[in-house]
Jmol script that loads the backbone (N, CA, C; Angstrom):
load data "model"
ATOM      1  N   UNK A   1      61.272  37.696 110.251  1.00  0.00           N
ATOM      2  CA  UNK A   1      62.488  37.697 111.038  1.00  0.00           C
ATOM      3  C   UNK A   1      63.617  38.408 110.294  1.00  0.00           C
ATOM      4  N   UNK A   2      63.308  38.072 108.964  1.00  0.00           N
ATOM      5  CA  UNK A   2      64.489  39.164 108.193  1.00  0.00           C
ATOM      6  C   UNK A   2      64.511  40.297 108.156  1.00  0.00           C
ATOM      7  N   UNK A   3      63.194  40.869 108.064  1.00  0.00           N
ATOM      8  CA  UNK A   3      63.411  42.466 107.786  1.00  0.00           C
ATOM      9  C   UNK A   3      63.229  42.902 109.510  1.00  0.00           C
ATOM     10  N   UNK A   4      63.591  42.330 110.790  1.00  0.00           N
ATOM     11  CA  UNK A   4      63.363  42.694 112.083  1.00  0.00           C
ATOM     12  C   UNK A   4      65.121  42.722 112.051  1.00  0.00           C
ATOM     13  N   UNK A   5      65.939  41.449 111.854  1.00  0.00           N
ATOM     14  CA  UNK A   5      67.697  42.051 111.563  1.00  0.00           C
ATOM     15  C   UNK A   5      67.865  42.392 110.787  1.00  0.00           C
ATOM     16  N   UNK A   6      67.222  42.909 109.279  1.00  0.00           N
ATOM     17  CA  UNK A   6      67.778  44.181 108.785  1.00  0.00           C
ATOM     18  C   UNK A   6      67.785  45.654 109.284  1.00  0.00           C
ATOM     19  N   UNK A   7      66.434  45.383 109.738  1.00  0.00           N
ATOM     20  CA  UNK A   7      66.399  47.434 110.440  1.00  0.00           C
ATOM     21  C   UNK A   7      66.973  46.925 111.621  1.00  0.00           C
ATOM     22  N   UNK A   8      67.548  46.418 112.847  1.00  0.00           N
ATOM     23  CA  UNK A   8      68.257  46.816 113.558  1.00  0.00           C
ATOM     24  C   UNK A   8      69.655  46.441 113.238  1.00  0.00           C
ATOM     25  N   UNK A   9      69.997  46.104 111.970  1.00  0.00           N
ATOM     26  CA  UNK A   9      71.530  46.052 111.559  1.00  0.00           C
ATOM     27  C   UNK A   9      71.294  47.674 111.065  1.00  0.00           C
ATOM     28  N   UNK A  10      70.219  48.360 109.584  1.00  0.00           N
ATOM     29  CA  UNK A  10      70.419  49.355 109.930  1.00  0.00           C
ATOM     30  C   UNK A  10      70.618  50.571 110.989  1.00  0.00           C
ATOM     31  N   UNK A  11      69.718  50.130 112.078  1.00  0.00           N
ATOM     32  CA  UNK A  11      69.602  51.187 113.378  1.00  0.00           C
ATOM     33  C   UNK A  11      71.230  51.017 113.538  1.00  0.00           C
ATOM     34  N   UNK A  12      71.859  50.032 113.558  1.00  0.00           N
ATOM     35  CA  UNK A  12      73.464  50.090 114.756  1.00  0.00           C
ATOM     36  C   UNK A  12      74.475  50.436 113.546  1.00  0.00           C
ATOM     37  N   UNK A  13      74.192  50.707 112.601  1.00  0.00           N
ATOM     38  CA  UNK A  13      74.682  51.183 111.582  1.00  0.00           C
ATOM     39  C   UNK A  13      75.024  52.617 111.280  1.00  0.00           C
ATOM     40  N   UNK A  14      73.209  53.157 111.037  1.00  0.00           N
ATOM     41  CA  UNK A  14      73.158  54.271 111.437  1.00  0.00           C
ATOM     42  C   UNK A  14      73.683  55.200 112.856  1.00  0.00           C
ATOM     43  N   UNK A  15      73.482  54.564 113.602  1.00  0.00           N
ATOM     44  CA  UNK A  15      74.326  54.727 115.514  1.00  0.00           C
ATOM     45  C   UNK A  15      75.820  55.357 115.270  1.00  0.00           C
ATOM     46  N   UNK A  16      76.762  53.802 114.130  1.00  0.00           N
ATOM     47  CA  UNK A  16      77.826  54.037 114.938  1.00  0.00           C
ATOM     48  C   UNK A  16      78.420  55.233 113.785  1.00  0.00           C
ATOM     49  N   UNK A  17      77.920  55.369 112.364  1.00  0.00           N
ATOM     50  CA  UNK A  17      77.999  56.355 111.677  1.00  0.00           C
ATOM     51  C   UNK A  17      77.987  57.993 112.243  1.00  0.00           C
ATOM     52  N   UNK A  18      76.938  58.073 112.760  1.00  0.00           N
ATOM     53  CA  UNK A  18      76.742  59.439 113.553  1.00  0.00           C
ATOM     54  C   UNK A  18      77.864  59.276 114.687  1.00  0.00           C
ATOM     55  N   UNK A  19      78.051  58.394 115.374  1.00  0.00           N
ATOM     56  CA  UNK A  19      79.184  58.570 116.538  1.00  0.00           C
ATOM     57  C   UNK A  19      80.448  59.110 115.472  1.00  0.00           C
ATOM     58  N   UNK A  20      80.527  58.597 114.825  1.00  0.00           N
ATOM     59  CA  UNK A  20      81.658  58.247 113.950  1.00  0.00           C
ATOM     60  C   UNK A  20      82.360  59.925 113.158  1.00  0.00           C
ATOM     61  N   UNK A  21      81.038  60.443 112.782  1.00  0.00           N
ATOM     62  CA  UNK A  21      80.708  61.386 112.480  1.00  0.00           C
ATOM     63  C   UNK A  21      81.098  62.750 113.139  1.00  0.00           C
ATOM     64  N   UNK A  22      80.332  62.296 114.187  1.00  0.00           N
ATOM     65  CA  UNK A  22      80.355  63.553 115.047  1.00  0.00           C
ATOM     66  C   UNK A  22      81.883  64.230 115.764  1.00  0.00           C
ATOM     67  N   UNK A  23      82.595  63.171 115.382  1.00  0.00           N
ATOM     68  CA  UNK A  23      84.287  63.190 115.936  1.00  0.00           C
ATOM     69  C   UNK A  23      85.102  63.889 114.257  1.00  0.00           C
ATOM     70  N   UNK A  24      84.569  63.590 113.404  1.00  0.00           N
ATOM     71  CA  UNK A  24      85.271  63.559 111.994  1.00  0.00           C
ATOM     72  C   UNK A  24      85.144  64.716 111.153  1.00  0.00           C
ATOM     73  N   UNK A  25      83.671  65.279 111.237  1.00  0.00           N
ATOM     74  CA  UNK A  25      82.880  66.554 110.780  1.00  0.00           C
ATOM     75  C   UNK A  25      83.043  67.662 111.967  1.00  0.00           C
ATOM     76  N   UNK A  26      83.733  68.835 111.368  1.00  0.00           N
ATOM     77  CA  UNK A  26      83.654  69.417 112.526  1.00  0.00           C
ATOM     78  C   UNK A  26      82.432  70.513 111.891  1.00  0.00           C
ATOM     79  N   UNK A  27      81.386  70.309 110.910  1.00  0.00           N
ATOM     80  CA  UNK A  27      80.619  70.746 110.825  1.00  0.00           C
ATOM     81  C   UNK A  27      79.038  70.574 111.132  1.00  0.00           C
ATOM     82  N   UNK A  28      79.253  69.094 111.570  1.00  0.00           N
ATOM     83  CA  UNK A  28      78.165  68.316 112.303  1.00  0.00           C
ATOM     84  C   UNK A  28      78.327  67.873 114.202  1.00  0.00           C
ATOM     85  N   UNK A  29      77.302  68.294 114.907  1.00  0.00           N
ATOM     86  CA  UNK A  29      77.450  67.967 116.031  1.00  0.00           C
ATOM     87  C   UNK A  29      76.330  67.417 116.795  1.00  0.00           C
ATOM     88  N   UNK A  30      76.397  66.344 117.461  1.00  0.00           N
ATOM     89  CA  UNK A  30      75.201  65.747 118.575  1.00  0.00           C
ATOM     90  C   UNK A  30      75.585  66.275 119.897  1.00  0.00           C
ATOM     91  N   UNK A  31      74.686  67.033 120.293  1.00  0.00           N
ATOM     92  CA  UNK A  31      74.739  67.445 121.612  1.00  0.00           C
ATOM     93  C   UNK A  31      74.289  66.408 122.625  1.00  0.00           C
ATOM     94  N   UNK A  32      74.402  66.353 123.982  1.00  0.00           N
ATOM     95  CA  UNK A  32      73.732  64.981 124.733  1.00  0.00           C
ATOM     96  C   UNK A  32      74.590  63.150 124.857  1.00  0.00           C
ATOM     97  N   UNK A  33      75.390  63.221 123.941  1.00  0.00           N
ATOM     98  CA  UNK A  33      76.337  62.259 124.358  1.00  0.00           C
ATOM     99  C   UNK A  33      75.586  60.672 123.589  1.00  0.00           C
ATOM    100  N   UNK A  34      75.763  59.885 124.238  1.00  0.00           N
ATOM    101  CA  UNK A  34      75.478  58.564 123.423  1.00  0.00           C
ATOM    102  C   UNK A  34      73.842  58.503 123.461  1.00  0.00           C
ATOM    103  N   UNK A  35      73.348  59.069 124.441  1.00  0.00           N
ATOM    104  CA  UNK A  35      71.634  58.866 124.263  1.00  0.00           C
ATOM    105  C   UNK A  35      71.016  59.306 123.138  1.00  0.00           C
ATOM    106  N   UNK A  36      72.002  61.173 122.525  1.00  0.00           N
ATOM    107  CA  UNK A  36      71.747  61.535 121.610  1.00  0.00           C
ATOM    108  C   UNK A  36      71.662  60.854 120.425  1.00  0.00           C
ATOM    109  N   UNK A  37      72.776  60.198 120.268  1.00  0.00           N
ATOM    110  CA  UNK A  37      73.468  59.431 118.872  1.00  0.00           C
ATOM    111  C   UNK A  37      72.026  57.980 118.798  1.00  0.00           C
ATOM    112  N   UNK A  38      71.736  57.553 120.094  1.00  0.00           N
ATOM    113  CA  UNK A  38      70.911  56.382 120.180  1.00  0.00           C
ATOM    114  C   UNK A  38      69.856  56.729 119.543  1.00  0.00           C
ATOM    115  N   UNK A  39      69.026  58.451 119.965  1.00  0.00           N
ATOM    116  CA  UNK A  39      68.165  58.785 119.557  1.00  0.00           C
ATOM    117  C   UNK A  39      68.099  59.100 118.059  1.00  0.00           C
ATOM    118  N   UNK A  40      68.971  59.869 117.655  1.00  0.00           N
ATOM    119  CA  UNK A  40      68.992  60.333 116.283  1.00  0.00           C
ATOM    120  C   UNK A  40      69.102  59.127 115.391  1.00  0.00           C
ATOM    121  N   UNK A  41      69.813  58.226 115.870  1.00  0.00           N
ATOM    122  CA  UNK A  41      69.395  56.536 114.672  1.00  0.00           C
ATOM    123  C   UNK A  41      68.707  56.416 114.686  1.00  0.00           C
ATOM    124  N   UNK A  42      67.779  56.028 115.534  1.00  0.00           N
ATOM    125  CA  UNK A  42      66.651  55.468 115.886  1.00  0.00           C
ATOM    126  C   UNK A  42      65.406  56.014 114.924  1.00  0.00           C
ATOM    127  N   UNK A  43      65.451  57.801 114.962  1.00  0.00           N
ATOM    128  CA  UNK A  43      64.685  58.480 114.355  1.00  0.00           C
ATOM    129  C   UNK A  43      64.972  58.440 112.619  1.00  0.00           C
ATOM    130  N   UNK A  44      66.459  58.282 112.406  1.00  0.00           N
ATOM    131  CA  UNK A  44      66.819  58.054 110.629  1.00  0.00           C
ATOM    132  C   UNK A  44      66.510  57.118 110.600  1.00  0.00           C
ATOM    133  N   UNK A  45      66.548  56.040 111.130  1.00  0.00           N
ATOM    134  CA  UNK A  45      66.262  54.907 110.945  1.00  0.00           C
ATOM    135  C   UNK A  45      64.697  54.360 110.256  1.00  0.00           C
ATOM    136  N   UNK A  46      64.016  55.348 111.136  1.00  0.00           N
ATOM    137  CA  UNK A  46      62.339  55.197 111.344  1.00  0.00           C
ATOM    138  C   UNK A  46      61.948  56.119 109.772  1.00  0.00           C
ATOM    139  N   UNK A  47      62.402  57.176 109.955  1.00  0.00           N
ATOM    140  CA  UNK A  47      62.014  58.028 108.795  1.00  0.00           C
ATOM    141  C   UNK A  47      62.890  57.010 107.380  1.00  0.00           C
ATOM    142  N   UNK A  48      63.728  56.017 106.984  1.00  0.00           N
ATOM    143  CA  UNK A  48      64.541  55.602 105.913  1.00  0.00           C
ATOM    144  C   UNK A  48      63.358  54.989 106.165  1.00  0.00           C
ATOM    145  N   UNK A  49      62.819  54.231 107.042  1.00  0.00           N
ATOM    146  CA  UNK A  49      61.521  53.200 106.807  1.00  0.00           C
ATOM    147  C   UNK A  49      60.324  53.744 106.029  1.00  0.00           C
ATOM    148  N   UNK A  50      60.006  54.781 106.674  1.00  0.00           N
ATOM    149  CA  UNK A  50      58.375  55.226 106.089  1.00  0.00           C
ATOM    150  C   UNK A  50      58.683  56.013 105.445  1.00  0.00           C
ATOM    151  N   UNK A  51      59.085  57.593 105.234  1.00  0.00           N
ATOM    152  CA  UNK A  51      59.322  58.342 104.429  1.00  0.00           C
ATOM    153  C   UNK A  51      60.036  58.375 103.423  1.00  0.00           C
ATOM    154  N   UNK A  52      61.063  57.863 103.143  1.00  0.00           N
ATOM    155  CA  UNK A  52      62.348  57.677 102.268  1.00  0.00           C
ATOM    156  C   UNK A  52      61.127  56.779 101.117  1.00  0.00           C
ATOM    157  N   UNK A  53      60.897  55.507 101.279  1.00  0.00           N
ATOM    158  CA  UNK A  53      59.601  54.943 100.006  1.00  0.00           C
ATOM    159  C   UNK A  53      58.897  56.194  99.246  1.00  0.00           C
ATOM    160  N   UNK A  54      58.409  57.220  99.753  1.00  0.00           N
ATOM    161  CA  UNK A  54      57.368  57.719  99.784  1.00  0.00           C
ATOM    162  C   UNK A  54      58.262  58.623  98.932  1.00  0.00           C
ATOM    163  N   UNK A  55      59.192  59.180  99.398  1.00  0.00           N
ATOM    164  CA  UNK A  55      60.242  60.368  98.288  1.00  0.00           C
ATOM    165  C   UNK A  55      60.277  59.662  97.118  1.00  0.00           C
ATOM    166  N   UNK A  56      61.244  58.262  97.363  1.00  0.00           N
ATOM    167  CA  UNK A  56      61.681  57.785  96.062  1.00  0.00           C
ATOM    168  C   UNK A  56      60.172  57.628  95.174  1.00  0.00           C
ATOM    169  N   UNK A  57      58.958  57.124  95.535  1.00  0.00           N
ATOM    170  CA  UNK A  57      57.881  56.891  95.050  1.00  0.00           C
ATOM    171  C   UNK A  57      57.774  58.004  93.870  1.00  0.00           C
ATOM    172  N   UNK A  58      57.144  59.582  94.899  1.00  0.00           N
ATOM    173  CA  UNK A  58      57.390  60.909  93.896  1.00  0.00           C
ATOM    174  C   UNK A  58      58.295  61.177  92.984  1.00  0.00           C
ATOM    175  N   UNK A  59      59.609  60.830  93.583  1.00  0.00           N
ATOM    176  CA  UNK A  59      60.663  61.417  92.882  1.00  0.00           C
ATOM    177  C   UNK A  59      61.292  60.600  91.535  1.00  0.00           C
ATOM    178  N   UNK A  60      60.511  59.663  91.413  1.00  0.00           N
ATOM    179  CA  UNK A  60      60.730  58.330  90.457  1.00  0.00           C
ATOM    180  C   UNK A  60      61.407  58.955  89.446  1.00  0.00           C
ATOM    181  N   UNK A  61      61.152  60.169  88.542  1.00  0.00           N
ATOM    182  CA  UNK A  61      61.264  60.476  86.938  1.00  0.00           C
ATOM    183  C   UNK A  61      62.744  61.278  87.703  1.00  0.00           C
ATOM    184  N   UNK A  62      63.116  61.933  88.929  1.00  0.00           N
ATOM    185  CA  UNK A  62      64.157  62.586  88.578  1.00  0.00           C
ATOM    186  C   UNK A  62      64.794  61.684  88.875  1.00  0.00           C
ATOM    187  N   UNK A  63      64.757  60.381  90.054  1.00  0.00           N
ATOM    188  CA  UNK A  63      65.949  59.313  90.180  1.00  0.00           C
ATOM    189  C   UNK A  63      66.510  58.915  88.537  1.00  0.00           C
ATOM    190  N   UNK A  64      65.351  58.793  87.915  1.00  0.00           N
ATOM    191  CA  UNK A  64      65.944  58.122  86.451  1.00  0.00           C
ATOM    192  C   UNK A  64      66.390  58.834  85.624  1.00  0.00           C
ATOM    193  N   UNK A  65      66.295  60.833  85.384  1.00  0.00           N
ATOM    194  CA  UNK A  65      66.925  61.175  84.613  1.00  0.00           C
ATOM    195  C   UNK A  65      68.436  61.587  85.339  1.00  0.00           C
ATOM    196  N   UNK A  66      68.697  61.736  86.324  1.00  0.00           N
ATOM    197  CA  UNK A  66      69.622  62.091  86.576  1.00  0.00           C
ATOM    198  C   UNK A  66      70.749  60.322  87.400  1.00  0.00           C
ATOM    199  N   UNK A  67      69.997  59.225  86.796  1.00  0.00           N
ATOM    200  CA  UNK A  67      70.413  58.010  86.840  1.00  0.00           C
ATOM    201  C   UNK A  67      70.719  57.485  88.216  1.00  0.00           C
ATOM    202  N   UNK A  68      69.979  57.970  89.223  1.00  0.00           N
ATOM    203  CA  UNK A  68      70.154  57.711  90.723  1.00  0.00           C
ATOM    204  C   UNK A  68      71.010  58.674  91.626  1.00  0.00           C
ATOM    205  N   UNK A  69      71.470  59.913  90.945  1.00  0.00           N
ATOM    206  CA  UNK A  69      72.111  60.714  91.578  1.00  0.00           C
ATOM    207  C   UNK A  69      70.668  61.365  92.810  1.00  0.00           C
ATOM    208  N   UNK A  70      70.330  61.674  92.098  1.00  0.00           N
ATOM    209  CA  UNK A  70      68.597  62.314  93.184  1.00  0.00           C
ATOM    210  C   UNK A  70      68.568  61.755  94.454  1.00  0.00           C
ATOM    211  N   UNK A  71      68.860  60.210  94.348  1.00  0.00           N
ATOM    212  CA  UNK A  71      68.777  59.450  95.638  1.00  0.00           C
ATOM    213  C   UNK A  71      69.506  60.507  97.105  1.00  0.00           C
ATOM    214  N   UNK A  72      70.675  61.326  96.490  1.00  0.00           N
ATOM    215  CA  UNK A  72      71.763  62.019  97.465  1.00  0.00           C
ATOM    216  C   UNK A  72      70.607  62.781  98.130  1.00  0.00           C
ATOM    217  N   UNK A  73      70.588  63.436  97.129  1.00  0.00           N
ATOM    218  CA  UNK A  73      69.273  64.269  97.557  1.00  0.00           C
ATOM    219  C   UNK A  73      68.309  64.296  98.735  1.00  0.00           C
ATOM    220  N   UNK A  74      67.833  62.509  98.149  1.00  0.00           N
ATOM    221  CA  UNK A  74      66.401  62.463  99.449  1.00  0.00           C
ATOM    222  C   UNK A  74      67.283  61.962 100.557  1.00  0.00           C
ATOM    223  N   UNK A  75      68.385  61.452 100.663  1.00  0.00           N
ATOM    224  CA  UNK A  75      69.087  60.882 101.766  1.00  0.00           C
ATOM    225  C   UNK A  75      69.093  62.470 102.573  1.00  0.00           C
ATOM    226  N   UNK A  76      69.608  63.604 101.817  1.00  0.00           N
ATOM    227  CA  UNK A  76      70.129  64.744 102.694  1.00  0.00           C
ATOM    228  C   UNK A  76      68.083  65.084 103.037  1.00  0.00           C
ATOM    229  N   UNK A  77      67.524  64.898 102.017  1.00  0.00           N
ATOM    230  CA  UNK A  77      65.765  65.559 102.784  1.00  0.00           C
ATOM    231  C   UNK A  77      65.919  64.676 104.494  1.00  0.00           C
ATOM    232  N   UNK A  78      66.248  63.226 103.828  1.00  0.00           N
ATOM    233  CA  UNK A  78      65.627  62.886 105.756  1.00  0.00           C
ATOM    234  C   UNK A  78      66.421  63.212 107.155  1.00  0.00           C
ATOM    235  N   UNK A  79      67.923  63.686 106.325  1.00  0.00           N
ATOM    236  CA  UNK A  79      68.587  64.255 107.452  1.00  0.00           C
ATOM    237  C   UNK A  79      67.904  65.511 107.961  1.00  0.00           C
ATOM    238  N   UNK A  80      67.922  66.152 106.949  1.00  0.00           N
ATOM    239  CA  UNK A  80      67.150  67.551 107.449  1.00  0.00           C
ATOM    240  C   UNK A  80      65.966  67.273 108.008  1.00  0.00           C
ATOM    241  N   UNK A  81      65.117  66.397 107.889  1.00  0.00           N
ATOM    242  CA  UNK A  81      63.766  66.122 108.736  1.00  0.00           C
ATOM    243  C   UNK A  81      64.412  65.627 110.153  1.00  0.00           C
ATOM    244  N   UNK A  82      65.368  64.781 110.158  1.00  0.00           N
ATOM    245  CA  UNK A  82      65.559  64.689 111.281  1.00  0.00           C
ATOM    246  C   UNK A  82      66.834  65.352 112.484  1.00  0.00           C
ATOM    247  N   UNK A  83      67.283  66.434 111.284  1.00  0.00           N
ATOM    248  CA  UNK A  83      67.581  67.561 112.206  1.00  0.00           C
ATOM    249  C   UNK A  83      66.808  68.694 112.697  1.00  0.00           C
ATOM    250  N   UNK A  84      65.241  68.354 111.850  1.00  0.00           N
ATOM    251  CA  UNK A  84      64.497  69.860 112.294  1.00  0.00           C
ATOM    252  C   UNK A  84      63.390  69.023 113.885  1.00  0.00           C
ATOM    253  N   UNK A  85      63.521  67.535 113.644  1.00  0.00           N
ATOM    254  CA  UNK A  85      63.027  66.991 114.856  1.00  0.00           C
ATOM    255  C   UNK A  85      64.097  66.906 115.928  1.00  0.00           C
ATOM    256  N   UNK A  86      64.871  66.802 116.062  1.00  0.00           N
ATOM    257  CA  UNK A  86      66.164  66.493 116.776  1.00  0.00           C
ATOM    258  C   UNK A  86      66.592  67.638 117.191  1.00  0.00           C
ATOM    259  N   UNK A  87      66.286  68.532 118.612  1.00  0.00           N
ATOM    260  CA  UNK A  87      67.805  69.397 118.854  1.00  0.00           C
ATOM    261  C   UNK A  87      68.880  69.136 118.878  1.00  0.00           C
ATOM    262  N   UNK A  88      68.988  68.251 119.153  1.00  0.00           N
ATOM    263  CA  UNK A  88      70.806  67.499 119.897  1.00  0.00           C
ATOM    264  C   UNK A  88      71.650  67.543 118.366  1.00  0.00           C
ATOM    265  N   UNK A  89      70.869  67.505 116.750  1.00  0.00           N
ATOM    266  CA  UNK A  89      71.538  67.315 116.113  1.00  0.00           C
ATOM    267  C   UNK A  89      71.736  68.589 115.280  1.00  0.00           C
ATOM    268  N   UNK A  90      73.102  69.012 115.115  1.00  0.00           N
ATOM    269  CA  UNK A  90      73.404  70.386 114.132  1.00  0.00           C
ATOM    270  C   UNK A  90      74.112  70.229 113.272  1.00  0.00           C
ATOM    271  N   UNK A  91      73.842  70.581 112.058  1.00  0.00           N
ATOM    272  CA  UNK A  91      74.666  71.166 110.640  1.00  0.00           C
ATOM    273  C   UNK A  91      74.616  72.126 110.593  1.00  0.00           C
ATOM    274  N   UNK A  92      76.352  72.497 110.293  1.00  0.00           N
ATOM    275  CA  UNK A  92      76.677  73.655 110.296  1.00  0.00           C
ATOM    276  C   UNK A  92      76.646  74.615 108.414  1.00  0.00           C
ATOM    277  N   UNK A  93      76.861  73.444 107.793  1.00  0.00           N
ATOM    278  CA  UNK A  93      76.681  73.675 106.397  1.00  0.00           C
ATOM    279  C   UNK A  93      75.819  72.546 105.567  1.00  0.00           C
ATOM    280  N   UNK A  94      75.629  73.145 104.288  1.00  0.00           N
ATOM    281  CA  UNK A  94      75.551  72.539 103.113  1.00  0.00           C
ATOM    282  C   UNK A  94      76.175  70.963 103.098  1.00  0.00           C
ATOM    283  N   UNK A  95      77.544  71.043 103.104  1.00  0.00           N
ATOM    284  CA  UNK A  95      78.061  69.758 102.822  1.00  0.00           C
ATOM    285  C   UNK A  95      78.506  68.695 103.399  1.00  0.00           C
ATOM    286  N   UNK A  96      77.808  69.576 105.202  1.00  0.00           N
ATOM    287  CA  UNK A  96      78.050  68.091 105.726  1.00  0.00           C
ATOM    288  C   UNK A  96      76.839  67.093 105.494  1.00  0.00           C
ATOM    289  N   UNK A  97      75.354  67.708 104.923  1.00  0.00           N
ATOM    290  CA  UNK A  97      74.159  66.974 104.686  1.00  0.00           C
ATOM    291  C   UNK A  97      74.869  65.920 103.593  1.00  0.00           C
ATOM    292  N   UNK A  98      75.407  66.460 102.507  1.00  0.00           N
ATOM    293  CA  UNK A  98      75.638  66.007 101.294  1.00  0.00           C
ATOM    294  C   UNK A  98      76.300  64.576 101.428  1.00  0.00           C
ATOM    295  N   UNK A  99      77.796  65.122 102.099  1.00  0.00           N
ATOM    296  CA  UNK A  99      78.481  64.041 102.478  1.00  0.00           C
ATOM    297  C   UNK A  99      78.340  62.522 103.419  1.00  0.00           C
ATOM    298  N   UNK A 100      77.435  63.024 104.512  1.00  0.00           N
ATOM    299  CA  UNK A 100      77.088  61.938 105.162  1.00  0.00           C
ATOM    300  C   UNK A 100      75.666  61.702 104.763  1.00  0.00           C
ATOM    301  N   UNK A 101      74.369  62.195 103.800  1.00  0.00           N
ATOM    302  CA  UNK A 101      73.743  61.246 103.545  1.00  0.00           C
ATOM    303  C   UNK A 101      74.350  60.818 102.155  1.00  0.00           C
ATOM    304  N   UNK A 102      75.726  60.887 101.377  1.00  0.00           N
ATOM    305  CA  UNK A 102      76.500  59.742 100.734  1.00  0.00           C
ATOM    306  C   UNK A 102      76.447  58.325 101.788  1.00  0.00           C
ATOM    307  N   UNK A 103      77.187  59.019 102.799  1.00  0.00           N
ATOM    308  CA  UNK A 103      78.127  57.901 103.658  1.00  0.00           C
ATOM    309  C   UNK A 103      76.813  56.797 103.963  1.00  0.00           C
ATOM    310  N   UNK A 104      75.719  57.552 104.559  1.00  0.00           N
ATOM    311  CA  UNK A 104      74.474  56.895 105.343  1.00  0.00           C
ATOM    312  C   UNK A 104      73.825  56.086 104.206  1.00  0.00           C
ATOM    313  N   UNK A 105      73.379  57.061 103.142  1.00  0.00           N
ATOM    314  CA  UNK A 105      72.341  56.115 101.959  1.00  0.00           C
ATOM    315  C   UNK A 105      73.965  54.806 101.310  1.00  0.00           C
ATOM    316  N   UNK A 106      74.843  55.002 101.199  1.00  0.00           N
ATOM    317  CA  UNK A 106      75.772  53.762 100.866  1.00  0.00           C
ATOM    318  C   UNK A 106      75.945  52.847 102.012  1.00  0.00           C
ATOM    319  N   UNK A 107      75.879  53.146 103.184  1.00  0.00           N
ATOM    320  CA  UNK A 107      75.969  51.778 104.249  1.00  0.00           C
ATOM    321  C   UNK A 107      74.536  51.156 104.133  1.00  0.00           C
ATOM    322  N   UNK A 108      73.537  52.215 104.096  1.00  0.00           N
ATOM    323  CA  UNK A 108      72.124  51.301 104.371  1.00  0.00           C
ATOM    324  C   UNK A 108      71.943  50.556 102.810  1.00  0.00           C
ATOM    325  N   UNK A 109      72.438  50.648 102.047  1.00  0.00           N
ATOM    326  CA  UNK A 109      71.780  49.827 100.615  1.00  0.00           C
ATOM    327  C   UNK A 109      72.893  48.967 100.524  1.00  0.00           C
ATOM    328  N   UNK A 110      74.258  49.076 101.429  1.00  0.00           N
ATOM    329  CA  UNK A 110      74.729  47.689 101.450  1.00  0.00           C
ATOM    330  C   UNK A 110      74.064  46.289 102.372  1.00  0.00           C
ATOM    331  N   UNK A 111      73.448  47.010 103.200  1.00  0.00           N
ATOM    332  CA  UNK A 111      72.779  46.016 104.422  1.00  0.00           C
ATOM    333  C   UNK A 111      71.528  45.211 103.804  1.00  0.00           C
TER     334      UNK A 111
END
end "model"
wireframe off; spacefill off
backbone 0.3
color backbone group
């Protein structure tokens, strides 16, 4: 029962971030309106579940030499996985990945 309200505290997390986002970044955009934003959590959400383990797993020796900075890193890999699944979702640069998987990987490891 716990880890069923943790991932949907993450899912509405992730949700209202991207809404949040998409008004704030004028280098990030969801096309499609709230179904979009529903969808694209849904999908970070799913990929922080299965794939994100699987990075940090590999990526073990650079999380530790570079003391958890790397983590930024795989946060921006699953955005990009789930902007190359996602039309509705666009980056326009470099730093809006950077910045909001800060924002995203710091809300989900507070939850």
């Amino acid at each position: 029962m716990h880890l069923i309200s943790r991932t949907l505290g993450k899912f509405l997390v992730n949700a209202v971030i991207l809404y949040v986002a998409d008004y704030y970044f004028y280098s990030f955009t969801i096309t499609g309106g709230i179904r979009s934003v529903i969808s694209a959590a849904l999908v970070i959400t799913l990929l922080n579940i299965f794939v994100k383990p699987i990075l940090r797993f590999v990526s073990t020796p650079l999380v530790w030499l570079t003391l958890g900075l790397f983590l930024i890193v795989i946060n921006a890999v699953v955005l990009w996985v789930a902007d190359i699944l996602l039309p509705s979702i666009q980056f326009a640069d470099f730093t809006s990945f950077i910045v909001l998987s800060i924002i995203i990987g710091f809300a989900n490891s507070i939850i």
